[in-house]
C-alpha positions in Angstrom: 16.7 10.6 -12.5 19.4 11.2 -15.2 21.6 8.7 -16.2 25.1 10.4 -14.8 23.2 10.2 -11.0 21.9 6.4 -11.5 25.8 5.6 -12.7 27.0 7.2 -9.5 24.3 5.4 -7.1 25.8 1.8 -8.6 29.3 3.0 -8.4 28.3 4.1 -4.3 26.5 0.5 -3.9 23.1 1.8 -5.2 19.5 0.6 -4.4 18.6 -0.8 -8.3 16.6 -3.8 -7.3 16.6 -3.7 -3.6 13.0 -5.1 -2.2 11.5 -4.2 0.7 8.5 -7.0 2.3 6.3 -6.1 4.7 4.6 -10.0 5.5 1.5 -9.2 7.2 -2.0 -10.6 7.0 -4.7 -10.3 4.8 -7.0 -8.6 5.4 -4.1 -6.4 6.9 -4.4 -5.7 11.0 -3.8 -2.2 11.9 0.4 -3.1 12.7 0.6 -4.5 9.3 -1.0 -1.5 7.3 1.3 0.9 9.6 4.5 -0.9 8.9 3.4 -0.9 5.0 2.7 2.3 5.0 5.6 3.5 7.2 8.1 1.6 5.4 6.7 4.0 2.0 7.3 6.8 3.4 10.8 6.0 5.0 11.4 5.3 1.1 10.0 8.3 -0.6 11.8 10.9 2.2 15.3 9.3 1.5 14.5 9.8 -2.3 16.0 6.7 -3.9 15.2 5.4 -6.8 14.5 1.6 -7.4 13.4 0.5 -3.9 10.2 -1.7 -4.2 8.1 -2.3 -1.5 6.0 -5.1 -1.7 3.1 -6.7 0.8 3.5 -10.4 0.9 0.4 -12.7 3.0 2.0 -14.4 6.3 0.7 -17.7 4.9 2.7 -17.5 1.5 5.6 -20.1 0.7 8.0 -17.2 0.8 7.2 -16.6 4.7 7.6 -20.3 5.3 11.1 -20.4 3.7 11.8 -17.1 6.1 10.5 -18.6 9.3 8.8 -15.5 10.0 6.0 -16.5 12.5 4.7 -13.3 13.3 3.4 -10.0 11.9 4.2 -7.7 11.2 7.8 -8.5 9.9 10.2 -6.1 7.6 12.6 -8.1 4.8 15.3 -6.1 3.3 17.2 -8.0 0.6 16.0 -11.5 2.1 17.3 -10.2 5.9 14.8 -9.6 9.1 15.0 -6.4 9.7 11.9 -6.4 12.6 9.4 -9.1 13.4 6.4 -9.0 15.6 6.3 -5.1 15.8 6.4 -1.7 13.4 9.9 -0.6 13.3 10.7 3.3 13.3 11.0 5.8 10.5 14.6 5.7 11.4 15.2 1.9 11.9 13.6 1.4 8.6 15.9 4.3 6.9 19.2 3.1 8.2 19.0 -0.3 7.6 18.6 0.9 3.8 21.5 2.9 3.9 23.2 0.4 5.4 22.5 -2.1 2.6 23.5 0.5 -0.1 26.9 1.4 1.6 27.7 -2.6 2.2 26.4 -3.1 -1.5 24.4 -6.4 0.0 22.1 -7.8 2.7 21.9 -7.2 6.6 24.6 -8.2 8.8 23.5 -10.1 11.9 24.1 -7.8 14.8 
């Protein structure tokens, strides 16, 4: 990406840092490699640049602090997005916009 397009994605709230966690267990269960794998894709067909997406255990410190008690669960920018099922393609790719247009986190809806 060139440097005049990553100015303009800041300038237009851009995704530089944004995180992604897909808490699931480990070994993964089939919903938990979906949603991981899903979530990927929904990331690589909008095209940013910058979005991590990371698999965190269900048992980690992290998932306490959360109070996420089932898997699989979504995280964008420290919000629930979805927990206890795979969210959609499109679910996953609007609450991303959503965060880059508001520049922050989820709001609760």
């Amino acid at each position: 990406m060139n440097n005049r397009k990553r100015e303009k994605e800041k300038d237009e709230g851009g995704d530089d840092g944004m995180k992604i966690r897909v808490f699931g267990t480990t070994p993964p269960c089939a919903k938990c490699k979906m949603t991981e794998k899903l979530v990927k894709r929904a990331v690589e067909e909008l095209g940013y640049d910058g979005i991590e997406v990371v698999k965190v255990d269900v048992f980690s410190e992290e998932a306490e602090r959360l109070g996420i008690l089932m898997t699989p669960t979504m995280v964008i920018e420290g919000k629930i997005l979805k927990q206890g099922g795979v969210p959609s393609k499109d679910e996953v790719k609007r609450a991303i916009e959503k965060i880059r247009k508001e520049g922050g986190g989820l709001s609760e809806e």
